[in-house]
N, C-alpha and C positions, 0 to 999 in steps of 0.2 A: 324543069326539064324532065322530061318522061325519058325513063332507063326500060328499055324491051324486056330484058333480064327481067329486071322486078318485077314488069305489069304480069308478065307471063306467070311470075312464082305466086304474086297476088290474089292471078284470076284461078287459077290452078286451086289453090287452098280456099278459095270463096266458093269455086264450083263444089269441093269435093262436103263443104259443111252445108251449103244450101241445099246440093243432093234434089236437085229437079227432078230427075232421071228414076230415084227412087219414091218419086213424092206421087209419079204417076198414079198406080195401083190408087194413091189417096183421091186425087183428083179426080181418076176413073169414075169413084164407092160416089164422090158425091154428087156427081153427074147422075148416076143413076138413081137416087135419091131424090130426084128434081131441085136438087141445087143449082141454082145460075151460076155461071161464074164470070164474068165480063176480063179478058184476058188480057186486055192492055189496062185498064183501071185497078189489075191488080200486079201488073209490073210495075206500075209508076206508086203506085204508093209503097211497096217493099223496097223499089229504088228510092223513095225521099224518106225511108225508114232508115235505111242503112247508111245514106248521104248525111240526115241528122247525126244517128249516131256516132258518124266519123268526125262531125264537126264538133258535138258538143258531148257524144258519149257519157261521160263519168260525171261530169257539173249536172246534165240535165238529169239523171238518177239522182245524183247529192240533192239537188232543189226538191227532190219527193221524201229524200231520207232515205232511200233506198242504194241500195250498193249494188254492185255486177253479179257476186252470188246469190242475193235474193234474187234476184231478176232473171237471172238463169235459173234458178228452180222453179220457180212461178212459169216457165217457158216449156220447163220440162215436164211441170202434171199435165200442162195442156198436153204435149207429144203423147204421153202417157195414156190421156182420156186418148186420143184421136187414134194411137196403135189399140185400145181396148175394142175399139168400135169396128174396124178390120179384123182384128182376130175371131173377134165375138155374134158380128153382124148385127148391132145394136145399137141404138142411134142414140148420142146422150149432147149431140150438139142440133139443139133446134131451134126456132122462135115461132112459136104458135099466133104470135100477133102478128108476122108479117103474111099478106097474101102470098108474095112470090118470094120464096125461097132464097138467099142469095150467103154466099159465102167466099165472094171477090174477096174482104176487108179481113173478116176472122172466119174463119183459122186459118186463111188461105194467103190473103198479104202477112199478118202475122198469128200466129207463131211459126209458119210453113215453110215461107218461104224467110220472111225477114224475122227471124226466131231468137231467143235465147243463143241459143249455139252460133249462129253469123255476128249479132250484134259481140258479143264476149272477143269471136276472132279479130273483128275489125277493132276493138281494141287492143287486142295483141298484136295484129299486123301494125299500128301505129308506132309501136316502140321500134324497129323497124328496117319499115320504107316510109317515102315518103306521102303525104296525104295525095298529089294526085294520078300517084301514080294506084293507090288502092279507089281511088273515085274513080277512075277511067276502068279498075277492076272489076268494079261494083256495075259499071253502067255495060261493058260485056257481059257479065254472069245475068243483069236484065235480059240485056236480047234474046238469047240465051232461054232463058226460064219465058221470054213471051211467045217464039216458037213453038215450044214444048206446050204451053199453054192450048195457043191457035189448032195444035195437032192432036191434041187429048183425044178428039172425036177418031180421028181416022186410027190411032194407035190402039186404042180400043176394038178399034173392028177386025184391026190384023191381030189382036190378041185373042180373039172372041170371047164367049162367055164365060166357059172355063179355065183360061189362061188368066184371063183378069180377075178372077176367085180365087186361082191359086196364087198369081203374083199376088194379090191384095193379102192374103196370108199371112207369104212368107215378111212380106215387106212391114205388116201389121206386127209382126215378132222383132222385126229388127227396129223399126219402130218404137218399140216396146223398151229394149234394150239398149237404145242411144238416148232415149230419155231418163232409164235408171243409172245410166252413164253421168249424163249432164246433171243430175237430180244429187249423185255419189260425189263426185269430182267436186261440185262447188257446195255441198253443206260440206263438206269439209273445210273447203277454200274459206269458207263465211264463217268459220268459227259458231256455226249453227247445232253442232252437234251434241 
């Protein structure tokens, strides 16, 4: 039975760590870059990212040897390369093998959108509520993020050049700073230090 309460506390705490809205500025930089991004192909795999992890989270890290603080730190240099790249205007995610450019899958289904920081929460939101009402969570904060996605173009144009330079920035610093967060909090959490 789905509880309104919960989904809403859910979707609320899943919106405010996937951070769409601030991811923009990122999705702007790589547009302009002639990165593809294909916007439903990367709702649905951030959606069956987070849907895995809600099903099997902690087992399916144990089966690598890896634990939730590794795996959030490893989530978080990426954060870290991808705020460096905004602040800096310097491109350190590429693939020279591929013709056309594409960055739907990485960095953009994960670590971006399905990241260190969502996967960590939806194991905290577990202890909790119950599973489906964070999976009906999960599949709003998609719609959600595939909007945002569809509208990159038009958002950009009402931002123009210099707005998207500057939001790209400031968002590139804060960027910056929720990765040194995520990177702080769990070597700690991981007895890493």
């Amino acid at each position: 039975m789905i509880h309104i309460k919960d989904l809403v506390s859910v979707s609320l705490v899943l919106f405010s760590v996937i951070d769409i809205i601030g991811s923009i500025p990122i999705i702007i930089d790589m547009k302009k870059k002639g990165v593809k991004i294909e916007s439903a192909k990367a709702s649905i795999i951030a959606m069956l990212l987070m849907l895995l992890f809600l099903l099997t989270g902690k087992p399916l890290l144990g089966l690598f040897g890896v634990d939730v603080a590794s795996f959030a730190v490893a989530g978080a240099i990426i954060l870290f390369l991808l705020g460096l790249e905004m602040v800096l205007g310097i491109t350190l995610f590429r693939d020279d093998h591929l013709e056309e450019k594409t960055g739907t899958i990485v960095p953009l289904a994960f670590p971006l959108l399905a990241g260190a920081g969502t996967m960590t929460t939806i194991i905290t939101l577990k202890a909790k509520y119950a599973p489906w009402d964070i999976g009906l969570g999960i599949v709003l904060n998609i719609l959600i993020i595939y909007l945002v996605l569809r509208s990159s173009d038009w958002i950009s144009k009402k931002l123009g050049e210099s707005g998207a330079n500057v939001l790209r920035k400031v968002f590139g610093i804060i960027l910056l700073a929720i990765a040194i967060k995520i990177f702080k909090e769990n070597l700690l959490a991981g007895g890493l230090h």
